[in-house]
N, C-alpha and C positions, 0 to 999 in steps of 0.2 A: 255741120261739123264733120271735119274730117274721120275716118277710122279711126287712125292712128292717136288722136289727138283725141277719139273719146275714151280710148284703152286709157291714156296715161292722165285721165279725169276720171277713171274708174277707180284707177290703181290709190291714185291720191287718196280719193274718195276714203278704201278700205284701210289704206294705212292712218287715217284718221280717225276713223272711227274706233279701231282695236288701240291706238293710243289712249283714246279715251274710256274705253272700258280698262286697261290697263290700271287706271287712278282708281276703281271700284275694286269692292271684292270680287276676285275670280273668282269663278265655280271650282269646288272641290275636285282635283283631280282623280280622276279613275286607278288607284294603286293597282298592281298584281298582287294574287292574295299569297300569302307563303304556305310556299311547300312544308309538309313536314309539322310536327309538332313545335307548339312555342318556345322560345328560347327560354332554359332554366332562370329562375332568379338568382341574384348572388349568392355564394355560399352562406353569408353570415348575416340573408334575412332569416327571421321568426319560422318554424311552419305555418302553414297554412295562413299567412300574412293575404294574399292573392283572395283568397275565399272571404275572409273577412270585410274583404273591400268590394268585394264583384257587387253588381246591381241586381234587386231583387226586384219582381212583378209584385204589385198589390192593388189586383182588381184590375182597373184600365189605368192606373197608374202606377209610376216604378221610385224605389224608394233607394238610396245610399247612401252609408255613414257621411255625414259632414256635407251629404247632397238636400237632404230629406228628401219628401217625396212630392214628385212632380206631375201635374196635369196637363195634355196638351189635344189638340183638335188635333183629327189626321192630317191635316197641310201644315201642321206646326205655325200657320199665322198666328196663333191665341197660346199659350202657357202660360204655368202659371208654378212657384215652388214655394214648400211651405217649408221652414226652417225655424227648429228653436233652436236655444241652448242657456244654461245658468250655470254660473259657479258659486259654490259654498266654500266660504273662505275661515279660516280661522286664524288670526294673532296673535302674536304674544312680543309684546314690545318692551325694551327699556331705557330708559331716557338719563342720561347723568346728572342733569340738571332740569327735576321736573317741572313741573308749572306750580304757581302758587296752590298751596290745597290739596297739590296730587299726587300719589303715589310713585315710585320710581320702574314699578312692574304696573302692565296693563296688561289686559288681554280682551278680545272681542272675538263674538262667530256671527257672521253675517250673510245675507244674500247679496254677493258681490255685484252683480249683476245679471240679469233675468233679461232676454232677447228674442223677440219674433220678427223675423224675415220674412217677407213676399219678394218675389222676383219673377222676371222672365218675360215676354214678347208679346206685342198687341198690334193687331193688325198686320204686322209682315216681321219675317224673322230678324232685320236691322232695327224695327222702334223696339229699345227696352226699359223696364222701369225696374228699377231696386227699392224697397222700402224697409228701413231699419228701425224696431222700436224698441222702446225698452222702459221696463219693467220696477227696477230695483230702486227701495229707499234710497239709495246712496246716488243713485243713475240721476233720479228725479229732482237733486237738493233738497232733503227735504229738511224743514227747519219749526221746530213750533208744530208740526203735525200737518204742514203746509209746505205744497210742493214748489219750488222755485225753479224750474225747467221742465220745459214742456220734452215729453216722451219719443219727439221724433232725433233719433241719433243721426241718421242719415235720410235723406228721401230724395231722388232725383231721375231724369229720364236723359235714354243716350240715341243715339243713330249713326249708326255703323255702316250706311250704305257704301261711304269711300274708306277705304282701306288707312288711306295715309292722312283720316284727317276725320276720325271719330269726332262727335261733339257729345258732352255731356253738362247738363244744365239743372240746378237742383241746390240742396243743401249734403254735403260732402266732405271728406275729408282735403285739404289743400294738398295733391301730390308733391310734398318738397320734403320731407323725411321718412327717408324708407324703412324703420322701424314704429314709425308712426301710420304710415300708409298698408303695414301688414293689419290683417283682421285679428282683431283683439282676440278670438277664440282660438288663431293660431301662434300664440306666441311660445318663447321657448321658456320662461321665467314667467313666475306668477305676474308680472307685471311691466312695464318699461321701463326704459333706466331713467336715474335722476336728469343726465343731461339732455335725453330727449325730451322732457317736459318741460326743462328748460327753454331748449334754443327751438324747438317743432311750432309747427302750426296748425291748430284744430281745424273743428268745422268751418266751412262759412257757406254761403249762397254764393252761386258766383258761375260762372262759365266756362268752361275746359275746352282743347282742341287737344288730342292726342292721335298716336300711332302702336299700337300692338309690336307690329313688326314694318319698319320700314324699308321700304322696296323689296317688299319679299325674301329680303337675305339672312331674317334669323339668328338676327345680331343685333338691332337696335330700335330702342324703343322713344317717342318723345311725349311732353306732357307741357302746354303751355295754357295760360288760364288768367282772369281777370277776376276777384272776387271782392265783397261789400266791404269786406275788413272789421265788422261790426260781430263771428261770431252767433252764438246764442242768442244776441241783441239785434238781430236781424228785422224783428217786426217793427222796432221805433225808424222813424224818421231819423237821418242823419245827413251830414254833408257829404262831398266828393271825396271824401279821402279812401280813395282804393287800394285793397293789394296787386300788383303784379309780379307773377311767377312765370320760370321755365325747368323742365327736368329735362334729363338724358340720361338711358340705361343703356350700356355698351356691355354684351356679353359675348366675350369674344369665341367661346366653346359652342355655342348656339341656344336657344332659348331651354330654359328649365321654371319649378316653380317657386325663384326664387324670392318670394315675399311669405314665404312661410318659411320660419325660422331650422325648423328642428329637418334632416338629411332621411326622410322614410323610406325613398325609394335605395340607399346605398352602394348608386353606382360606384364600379371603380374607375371609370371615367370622371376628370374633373369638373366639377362647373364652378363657374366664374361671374357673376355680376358687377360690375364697376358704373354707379351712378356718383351724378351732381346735381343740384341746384341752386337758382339765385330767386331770392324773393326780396319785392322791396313795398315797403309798407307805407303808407301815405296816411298822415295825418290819425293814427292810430289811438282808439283810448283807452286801451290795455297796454300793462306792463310789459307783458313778453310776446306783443305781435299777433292778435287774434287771440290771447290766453291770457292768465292773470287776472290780475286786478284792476280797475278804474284809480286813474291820477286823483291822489287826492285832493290836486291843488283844478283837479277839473279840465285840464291840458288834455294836449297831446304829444302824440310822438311821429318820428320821419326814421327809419331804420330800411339799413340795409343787410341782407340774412343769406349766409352762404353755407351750401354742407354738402358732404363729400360722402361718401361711402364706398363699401365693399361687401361681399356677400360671396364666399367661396363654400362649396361643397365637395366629399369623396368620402366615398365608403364608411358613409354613418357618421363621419365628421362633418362641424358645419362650423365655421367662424364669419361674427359680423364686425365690422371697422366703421366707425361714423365717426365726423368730427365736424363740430359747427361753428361758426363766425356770427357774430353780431355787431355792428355798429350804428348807435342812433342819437337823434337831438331832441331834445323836446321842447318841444310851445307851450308855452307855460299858459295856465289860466289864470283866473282871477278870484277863486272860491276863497271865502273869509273864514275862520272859526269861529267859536259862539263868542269871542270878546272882541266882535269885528277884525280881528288883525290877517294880512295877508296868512294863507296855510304854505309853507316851505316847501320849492319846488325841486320835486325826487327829481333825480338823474335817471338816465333811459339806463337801460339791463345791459351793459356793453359790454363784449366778454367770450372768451370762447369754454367749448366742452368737448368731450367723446366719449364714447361707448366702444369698450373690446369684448365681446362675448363670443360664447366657443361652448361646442354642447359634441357630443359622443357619444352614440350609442355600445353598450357591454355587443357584441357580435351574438348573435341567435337570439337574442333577448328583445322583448320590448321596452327596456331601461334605458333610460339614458341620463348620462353625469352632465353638469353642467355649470358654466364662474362665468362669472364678470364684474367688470372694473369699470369704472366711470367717473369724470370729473367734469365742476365747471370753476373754471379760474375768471377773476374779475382783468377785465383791458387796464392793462400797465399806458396807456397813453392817452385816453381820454376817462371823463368824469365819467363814474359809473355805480349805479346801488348794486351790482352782484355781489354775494359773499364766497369766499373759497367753501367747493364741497368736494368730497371725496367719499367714491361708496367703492362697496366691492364684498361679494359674497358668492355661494357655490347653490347648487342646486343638484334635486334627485327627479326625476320624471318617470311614472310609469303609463304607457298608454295601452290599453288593454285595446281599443278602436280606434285608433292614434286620436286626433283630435276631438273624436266625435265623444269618447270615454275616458279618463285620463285623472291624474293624482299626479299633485305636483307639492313639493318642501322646499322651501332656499330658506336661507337663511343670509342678514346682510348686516354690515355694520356701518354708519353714517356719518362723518367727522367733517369738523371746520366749523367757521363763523357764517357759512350758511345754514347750518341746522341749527333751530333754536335750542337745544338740548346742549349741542357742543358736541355728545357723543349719543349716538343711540345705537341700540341692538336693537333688530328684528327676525323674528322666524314665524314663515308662513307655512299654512296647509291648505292647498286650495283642491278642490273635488267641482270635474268639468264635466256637463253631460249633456247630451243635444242629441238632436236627429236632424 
């Protein structure tokens, strides 16, 4: 072989192979360290907010609010993190139209839910495993003294070797509503809103492809996935009918951490999230798409599910915008009631919703105020069992460890022919606490 002609078999050579390291994670680059003391925090954080948060040594392992504390091998191939957290919740409800036998005032204090995390890497720092349990009477169904859902909330393993094409496979949350894909421990209200339990989509089994940050530009993120569509009901046997999803997160400021609801860090730089998703549900035997109820006439459903979102932050303000689509058919079954007669075949959930929440921290304080507003309206153009709802209430948050320690109050009122009451009042107190 000529010289010349093995230069430019060399050349090819190295330009193909840094291509294809390119599609992997790069190695961390080497920053220069900064001159000078760190940059102050904004004026209108907390004192000593910074200290509160720093990571602390305990023994050969290191422990931080809302991190808990972590074990790892010196070559970091093995970790391991240990994570609780529980809320105690208190109610007090009023219903205008009680149930037969019941009072018009309720109240209840409960263990909202009780949660033990593991996480972290085995064998090399791209295999990870996350494992979610949980604890609580209400978590578990419990009915009769007898539990009806087994303890695993979440469990699944990911591999992150390529950069633009993570795989995660397990039992999970369906990345298609961003109010629903925040972790429950980080929300900004004691709870989610009406229309996201609505139109969302729970757990299920199933397989993901995503990207953190695509092409390295710190702007956009994807989430596509195939999962059993069966839910909780994952163990029985069932037919092909699958879910498929896609998300897109386009933050055009650059990446922040915006799936936790409440603005702690108060830059006065803006941040911006703008996601969508489409999910389409195949042969479905739940009412609202992985959630709900079983058809009582024994069917199924075909639905297609779309939802938009927003997530803006600045300076202790935070506002979220979500609005979802629904449209579905159902396949009727065949189930009889006890005087043999056909059971009457429900209409699929058809129908749209949204969520406007908006939260604000008081400046130097750990407070923060917080409303929103929510609806699902039933599809003016095909048949549909939705009923018109409308909520909308305000909220107090104190976090003394932001999430890791926290007191929270809203108070909400609930109206339309979707609520069986017609009208109800609710005010919450919920008390968060974890490591």
């Amino acid at each position: 072989m000529r010289p010349l002609a093995s230069l430019r078999y060399a050349a090819a050579l190295v330009v193909l192979v840094a291509g294809g390291r390119a599609w992997a994670n790069p190695p961390a680059p080497v920053l220069p360290k900064p001159s000078g003391p760190p940059p102050p925090p904004p004026a209108w954080m907390p004192v000593g907010e910074a200290q509160r948060q720093a990571e602390t040594p305990v023994g050969n392992a290191t422990w931080r609010p809302g991190k808990g504390i972590e074990l790892a091998t010196p070559d970091r191939r093995f970790t391991i993190n240990f994570n609780m957290w529980a809320q105690l919740l208190a109610t007090v409800r009023r219903e205008a139209i009680p149930a037969a036998g019941m009072e018009p005032w309720s109240g209840s204090l409960e263990l909202r839910r009780a949660r033990l995390i593991l996480s972290g890497n085995i064998f090399s720092p791209h295999v990870g495993y996350y494992v979610h349990l949980m604890f609580a009477p209400k978590d578990l169904g419990f009915k009769d003294g007898t539990p009806r859902r087994p303890p695993i909330f979440q469990w699944y393993t990911t591999w992150t070797r390529f950069r633009h094409a993570n795989v995660q496979a397990g039992f999970f949350f369906v990345p298609y509503a961003r109010q629903r894909m925040a972790p429950l421990a980080k929300l900004q209200m004691v709870d989610n809103s009406s229309a996201s339990y609505e139109f969302t989509l729970d757990q299920d089994i199933g397989v993901q492809v995503s990207s953190p940050d695509v092409a390295g530009l710190g702007k956009l993120r994807y989430f596509a996935g195939v999962f059993m569509g069966e839910g909780y009901d994952y163990y029985k046997a069932s037919d092909f009918g699958l879910t498929y999803m896609a998300r897109v997160d386009y933050l055009p400021f650059g990446m922040f951490d915006d799936y936790s609801e409440a603005d702690f860090e108060r830059k006065a730089t803006p941040r911006l999230a703008l996601g969508a998703a489409y999910a389409f549900s195949d042969r479905d035997h739940r009412t609202r798409a992985i959630s709900g109820t079983t058809f009582a006439d024994g069917g199924t459903m075909r639905s297609n599910n779309v939802t938009v979102d927003l997530m803006f932050k600045v300076a202790g303000m935070s506002l979220l915008l979500d609005f979802y689509w629904r449209q579905g058919w159902r396949l009727p079954g065949d189930a009889k009631d006890m005087l043999g007669e056909p059971i009457p075949v429900e209409a699929a959930r058809n129908g749209v919703g949204w969520t406007a929440q908006m939260g604000l921290f008081i400046p130097r304080t750990r407070l923060e105020v917080t409303a929103r507003s929510s609806g699902v309206r039933p599809s003016r153009r095909v048949e549909t069992s939705i009923g018109r709802l409308d909520e909308y209430g305000a909220g107090l948050n104190y976090y003394f460890y932001r999430h890791s320690l926290k007191l929270q109050l809203d108070y909400f009122r609930q109206y339309g022919p979707g609520v069986p009451a017609g009208v109800a009042d609710q005010m919450r107190l919920q008390l968060q606490a974890g490591f």
